[in-house]
C-alpha positions as CSV (number, residue, x, y, z in Angstrom):
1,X,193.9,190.0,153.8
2,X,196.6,192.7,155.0
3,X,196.5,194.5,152.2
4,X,192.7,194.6,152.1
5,X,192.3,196.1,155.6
6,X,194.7,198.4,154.6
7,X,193.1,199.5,152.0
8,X,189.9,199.9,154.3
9,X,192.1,201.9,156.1
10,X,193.3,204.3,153.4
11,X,189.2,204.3,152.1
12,X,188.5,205.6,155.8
13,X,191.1,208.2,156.2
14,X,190.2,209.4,152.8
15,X,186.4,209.3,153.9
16,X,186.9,211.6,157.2
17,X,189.8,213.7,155.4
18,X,187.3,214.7,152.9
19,X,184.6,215.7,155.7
20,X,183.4,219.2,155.9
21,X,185.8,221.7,158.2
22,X,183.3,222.4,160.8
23,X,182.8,218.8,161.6
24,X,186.8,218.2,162.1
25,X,188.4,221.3,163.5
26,X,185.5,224.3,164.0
27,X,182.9,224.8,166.8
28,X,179.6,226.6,165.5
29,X,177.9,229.0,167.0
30,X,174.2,229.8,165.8
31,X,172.3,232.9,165.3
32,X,168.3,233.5,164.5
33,X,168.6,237.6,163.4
34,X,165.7,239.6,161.8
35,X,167.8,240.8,158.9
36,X,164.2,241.2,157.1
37,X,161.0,242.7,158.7
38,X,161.1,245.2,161.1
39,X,164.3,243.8,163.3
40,X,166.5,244.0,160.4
41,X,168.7,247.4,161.0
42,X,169.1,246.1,164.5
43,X,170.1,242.6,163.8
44,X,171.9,243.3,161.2
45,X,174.4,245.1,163.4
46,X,174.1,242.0,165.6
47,X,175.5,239.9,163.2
48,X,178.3,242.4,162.2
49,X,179.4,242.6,165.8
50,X,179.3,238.7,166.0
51,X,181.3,238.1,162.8
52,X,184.0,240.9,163.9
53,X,184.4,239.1,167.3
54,X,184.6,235.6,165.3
55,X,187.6,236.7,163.1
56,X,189.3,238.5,166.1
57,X,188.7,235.1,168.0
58,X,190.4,233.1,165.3
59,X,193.2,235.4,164.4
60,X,194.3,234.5,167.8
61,X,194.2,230.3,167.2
62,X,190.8,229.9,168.0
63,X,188.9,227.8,171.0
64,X,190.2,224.7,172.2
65,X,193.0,224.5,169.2
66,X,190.1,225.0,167.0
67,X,188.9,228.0,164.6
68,X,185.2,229.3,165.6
69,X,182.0,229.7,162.6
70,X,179.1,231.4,162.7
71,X,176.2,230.4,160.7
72,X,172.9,232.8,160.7
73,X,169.7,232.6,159.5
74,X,167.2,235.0,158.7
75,X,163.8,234.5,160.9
76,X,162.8,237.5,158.8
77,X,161.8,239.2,162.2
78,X,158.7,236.4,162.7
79,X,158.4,234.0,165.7
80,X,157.3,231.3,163.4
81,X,160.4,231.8,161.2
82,X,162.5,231.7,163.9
83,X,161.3,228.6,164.8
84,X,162.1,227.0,161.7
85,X,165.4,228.3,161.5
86,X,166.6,227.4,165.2
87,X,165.4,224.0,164.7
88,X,167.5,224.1,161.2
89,X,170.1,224.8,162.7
90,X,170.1,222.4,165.5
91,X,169.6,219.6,163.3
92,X,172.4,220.6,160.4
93,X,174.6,222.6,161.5
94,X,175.0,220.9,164.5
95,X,175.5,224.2,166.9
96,X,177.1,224.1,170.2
97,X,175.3,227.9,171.1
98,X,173.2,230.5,170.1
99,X,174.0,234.2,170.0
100,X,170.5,235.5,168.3
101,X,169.5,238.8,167.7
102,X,166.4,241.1,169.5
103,X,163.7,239.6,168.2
104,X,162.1,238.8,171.3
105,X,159.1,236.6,170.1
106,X,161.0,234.6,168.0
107,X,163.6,233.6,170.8
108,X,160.7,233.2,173.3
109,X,159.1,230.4,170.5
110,X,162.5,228.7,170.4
111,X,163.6,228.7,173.7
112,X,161.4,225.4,174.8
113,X,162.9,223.1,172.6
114,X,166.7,224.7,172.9
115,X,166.0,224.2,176.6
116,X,165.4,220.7,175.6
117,X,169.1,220.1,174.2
118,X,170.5,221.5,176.6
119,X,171.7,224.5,174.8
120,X,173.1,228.1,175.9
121,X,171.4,230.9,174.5
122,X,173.3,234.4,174.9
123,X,170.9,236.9,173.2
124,X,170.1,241.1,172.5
125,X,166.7,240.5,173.6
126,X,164.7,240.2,177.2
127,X,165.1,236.8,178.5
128,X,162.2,234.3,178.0
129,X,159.4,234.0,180.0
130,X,159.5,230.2,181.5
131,X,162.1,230.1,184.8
132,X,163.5,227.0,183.4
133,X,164.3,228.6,180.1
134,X,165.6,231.2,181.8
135,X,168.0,229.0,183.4
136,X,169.8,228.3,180.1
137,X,169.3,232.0,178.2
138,X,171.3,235.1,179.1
139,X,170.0,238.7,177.9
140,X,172.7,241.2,177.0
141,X,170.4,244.2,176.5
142,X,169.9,246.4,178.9
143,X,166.6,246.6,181.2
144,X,164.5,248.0,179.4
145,X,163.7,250.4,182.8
146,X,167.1,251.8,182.5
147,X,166.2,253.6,179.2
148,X,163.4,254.7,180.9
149,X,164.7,256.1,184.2
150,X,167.3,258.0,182.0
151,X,165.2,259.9,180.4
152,X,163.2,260.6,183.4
153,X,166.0,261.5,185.1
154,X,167.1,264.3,182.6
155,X,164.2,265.8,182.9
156,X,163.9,265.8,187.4
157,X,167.2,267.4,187.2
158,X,167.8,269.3,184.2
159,X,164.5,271.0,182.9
160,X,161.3,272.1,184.6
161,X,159.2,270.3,182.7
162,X,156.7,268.1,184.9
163,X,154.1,267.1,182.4
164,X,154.8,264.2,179.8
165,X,152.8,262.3,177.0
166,X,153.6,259.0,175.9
167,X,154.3,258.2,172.6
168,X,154.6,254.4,171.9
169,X,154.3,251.1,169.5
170,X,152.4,248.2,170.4
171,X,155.8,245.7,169.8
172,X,156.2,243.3,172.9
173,X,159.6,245.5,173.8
174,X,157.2,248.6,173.4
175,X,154.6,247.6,175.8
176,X,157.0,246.5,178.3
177,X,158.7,249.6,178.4
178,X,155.4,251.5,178.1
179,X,153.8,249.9,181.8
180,X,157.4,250.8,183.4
181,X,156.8,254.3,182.1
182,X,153.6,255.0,183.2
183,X,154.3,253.1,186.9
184,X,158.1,254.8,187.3
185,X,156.9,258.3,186.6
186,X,155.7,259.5,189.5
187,X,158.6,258.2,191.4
188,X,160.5,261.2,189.4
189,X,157.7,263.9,189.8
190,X,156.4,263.4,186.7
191,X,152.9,263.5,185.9
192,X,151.6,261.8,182.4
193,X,148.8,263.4,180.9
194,X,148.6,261.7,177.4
195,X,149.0,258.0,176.1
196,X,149.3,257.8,172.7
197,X,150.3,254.8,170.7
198,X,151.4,254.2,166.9
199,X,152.2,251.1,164.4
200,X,155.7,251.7,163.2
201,X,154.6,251.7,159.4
202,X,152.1,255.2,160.2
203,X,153.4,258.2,157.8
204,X,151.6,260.9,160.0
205,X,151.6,261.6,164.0
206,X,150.2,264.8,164.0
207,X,147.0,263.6,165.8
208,X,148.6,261.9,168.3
209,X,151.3,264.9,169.1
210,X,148.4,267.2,168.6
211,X,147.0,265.3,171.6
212,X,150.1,265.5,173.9
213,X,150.5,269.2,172.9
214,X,146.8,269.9,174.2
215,X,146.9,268.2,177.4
216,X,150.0,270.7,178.0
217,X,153.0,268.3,178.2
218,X,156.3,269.8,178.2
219,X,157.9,266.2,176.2
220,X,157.3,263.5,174.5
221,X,158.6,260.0,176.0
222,X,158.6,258.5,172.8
223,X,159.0,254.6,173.0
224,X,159.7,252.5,170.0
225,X,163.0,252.0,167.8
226,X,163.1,252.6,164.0
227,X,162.2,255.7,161.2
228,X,159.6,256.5,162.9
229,X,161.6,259.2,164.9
230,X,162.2,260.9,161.8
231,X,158.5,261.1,161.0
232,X,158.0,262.6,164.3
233,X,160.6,264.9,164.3
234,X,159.4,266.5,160.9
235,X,155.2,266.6,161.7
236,X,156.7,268.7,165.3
237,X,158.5,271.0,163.1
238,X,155.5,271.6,160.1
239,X,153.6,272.0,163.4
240,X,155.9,274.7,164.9
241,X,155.9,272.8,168.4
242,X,159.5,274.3,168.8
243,X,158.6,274.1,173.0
244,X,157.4,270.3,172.9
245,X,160.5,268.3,173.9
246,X,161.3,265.1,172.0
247,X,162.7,262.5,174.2
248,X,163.2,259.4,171.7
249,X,163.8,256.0,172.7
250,X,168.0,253.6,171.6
251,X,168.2,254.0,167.6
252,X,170.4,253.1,165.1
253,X,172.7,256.0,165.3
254,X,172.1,257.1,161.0
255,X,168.4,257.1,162.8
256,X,169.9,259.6,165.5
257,X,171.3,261.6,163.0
258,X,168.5,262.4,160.5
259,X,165.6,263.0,163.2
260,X,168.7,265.8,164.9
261,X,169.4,266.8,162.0
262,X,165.4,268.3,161.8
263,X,165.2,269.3,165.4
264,X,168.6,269.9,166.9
265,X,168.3,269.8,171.1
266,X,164.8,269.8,170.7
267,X,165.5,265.9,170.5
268,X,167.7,263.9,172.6
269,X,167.4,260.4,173.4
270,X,169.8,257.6,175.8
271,X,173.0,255.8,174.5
272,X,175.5,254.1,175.6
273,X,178.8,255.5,175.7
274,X,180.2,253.3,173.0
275,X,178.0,254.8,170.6
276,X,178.5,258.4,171.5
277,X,182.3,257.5,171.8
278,X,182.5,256.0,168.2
279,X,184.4,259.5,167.1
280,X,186.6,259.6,170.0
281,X,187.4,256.9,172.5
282,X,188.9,258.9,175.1
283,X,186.0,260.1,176.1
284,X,185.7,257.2,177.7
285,X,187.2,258.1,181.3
286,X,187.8,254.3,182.5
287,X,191.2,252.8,181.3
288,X,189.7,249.3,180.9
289,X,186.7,250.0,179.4
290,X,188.7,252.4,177.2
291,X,190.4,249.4,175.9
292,X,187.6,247.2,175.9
293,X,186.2,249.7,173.5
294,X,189.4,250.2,171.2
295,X,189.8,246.8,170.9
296,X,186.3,247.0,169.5
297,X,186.2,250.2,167.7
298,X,189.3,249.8,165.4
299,X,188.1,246.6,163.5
300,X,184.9,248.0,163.3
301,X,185.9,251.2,161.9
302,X,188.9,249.0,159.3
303,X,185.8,247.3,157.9
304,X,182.7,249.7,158.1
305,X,184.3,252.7,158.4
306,X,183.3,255.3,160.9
307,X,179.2,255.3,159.9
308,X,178.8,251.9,161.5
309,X,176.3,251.6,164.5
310,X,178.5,250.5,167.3
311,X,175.9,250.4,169.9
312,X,174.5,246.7,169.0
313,X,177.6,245.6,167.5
314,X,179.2,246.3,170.6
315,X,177.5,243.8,172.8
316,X,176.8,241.0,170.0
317,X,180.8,241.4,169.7
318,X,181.3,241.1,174.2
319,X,179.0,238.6,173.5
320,X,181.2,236.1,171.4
321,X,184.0,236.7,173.3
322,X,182.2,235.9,176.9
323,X,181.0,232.7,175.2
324,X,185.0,232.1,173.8
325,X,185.9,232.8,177.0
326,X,183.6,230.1,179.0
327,X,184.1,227.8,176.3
328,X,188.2,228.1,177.3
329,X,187.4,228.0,180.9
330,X,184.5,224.6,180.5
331,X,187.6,222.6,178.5
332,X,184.5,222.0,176.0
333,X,181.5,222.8,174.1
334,X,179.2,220.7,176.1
335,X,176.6,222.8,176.7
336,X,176.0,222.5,180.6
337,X,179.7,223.2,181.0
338,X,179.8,226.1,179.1
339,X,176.7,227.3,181.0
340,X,178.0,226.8,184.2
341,X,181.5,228.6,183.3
342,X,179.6,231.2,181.7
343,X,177.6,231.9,185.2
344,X,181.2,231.9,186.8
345,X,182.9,234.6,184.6
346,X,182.3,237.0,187.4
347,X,182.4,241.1,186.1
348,X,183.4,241.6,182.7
349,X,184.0,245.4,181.2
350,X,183.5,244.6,177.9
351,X,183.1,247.4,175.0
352,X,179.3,248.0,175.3
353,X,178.9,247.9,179.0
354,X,180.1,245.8,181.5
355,X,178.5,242.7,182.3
356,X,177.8,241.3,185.7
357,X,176.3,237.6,185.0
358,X,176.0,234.8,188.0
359,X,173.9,231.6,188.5
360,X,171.3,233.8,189.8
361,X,171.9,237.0,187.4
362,X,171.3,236.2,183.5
363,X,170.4,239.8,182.6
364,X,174.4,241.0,182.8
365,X,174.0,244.4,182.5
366,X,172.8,245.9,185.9
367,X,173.9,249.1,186.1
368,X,172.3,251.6,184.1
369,X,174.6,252.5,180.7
370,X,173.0,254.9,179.1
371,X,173.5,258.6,179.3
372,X,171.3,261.4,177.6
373,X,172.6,262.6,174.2
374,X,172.1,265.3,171.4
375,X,172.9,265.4,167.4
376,X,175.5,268.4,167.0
377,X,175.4,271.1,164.1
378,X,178.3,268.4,162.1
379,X,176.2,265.3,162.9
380,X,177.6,263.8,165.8
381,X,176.6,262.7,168.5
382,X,177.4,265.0,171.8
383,X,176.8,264.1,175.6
384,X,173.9,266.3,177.2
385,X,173.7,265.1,180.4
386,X,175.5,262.0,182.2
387,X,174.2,261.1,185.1
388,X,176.0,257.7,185.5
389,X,178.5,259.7,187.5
């Protein structure tokens, strides 16, 4: 009888031996990215940023004594993808957290039935729409407003131009941004005489620009991320609108690049300081964020080299280590722990901005980051005006 329970025994060891490493000695973190459809240049810099903060987590031991995973799945920029692949992930891979990408819709169709489990949600996009959801997500994008008012502001203090048209695409993000456009103008002396809108797969905007040209605005508030800049930037120079300011919306920095590349300073758009700073971190004037942004900067330049994005990655990357850091702080994964240790952080300078989160405060980023930039002659990006200071 002694020998059979001990072989039991052995057959049991052997059993939960044999069991896969992130069921013993990992915690899993989730991620729903668009890394097909329109969201997929963005969230695929969300997921590099996340995977650079995971190794850099588990170089130094880990969470809790154990190592950290990261499993993504690709809601292929869909709400009803996402859907199925937050629910996949709840139910396999047995995640303590989500870290998803901007695909606003798709985390607004989730967020119901993650709210249900009881599980944090620290995303790139707005915060859902329900207050009770709200009470479990945490946006690290910036208010949409603040891309806004930067541009807005460039233009009070730097130009005499006092007549605008609006350029924008019909996405969720887009029309948000669009109503705080047209209410926030005046507020600037701005006046908006055209209202133009596009779908991001258009080849031609020469209509539309024609438009804004003819109602006699001095810029273009363009709103909406992706090529489409490009496109707009060439049909402004076939047109020989040389005078008709470009003010583009936060792009993927190879985006930056080619549309400055075809107008020079007649194009300048926001961005954070970790993106402008990617060729040269002391710029940045702060000796903590300076750091924050090293520590950032120099495994993302060892692995990508220096054409990486490092305005996404940034935050997806303060992101992981937040969540490390409440994780530490909760003594465990459960998720209303690490919610409430999350809220309790207090300010955090992280690489991509710093973060000010509270029980009352889940969009951390309240002061405004962004500073107006130009492509130079050698393709890099250069400040124009910084009026964060």
């Amino acid at each position: 009888m002694g020998l059979w329970k001990a072989s039991i025994l052995a057959t049991l060891v052997a059993l939960t031996s044999g069991l896969p490493a992130s069921a013993q000695d990992t915690i899993t973190i989730g991620s729903s990215l668009g890394l097909t459809g329109y969201g997929s240049l963005t969230d695929g810099h969300w997921r590099d940023g996340l995977e650079l903060a995971i190794e850099a987590v588990n170089a130094k031991g880990g969470v809790l004594g154990k190592k950290l995973r990261l499993v993504y799945e690709d809601n292929k920029s869909t709400p009803q993808q996402a859907v199925v692949v937050y629910r996949k992930m709840m139910s396999e891979d047995k995640v303590v957290a989500f870290d998803s990408g901007c695909i606003s819709a798709g985390n607004f169709a989730a967020a119901s039935f993650v709210t249900k489990a009881k599980l944090p949600m620290f995303l790139c996009s707005i915060l859902p729409r329900l207050p009770e959801e709200q009470k479990w997500a945490f946006s690290f994008l910036p208010p949409p407003k603040f891309e806004v008012d930067a541009r807005y502001e460039y233009l009070k203090n730097k130009t005499n131009i006092r007549k605008i048209g609006i350029l924008g695409d019909p996405s969720p993000y887009g029309m948000l941004m669009r109503n705080i456009a047209l209410e926030d103008a005046k507020s600037f002396g701005l006046e908006i005489v055209a209202n133009e809108s596009y779908q991001q797969d258009d080849s031609d905007f020469s209509v539309q620009i024609g438009r804004i040209n003819a109602a006699g605005a001095g810029a273009i508030i363009m709103i909406g991320q992706g090529n489409a800049v490009i496109t707009v930037a060439n049909n402004l120079r076939q047109l020989g609108l040389n005078k008709l300011l470009l003010l583009g919306s936060i792009n993927e920095r190879e985006i930056l690049i080619e549309a400055g590349k075809v107008l020079g300073e007649q194009y300048l758009f926001p961005a954070p300081m970790i993106q402008v700073a990617i060729d040269d971190v002391n710029m940045i004037a702060d000796p903590k964020a300076r750091a924050a942004a090293e520590a950032f900067l120099t495994p993302l330049k060892a692995k990508f080299g220096g054409k990486m994005d490092s305005a996404q990655a940034s935050r997806a990357w303060d992101s992981l280590l937040m969540l490390a850091k409440a994780i530490e702080a909760a003594k465990t994964t459960e998720g209303t722990a690490v919610r409430d240790a999350f809220e309790k952080l207090g300010p955090y300078v992280g690489a991509g901005a710093t973060y000010e989160f509270s029980e009352t405060q889940h969009i951390g980023i309240t002061k405004n980051p962004y500073l107006i930039a130009h492509v130079t002659k050698d393709g890099k990006l250069a400040i124009k005006y910084d009026g964060r200071q």
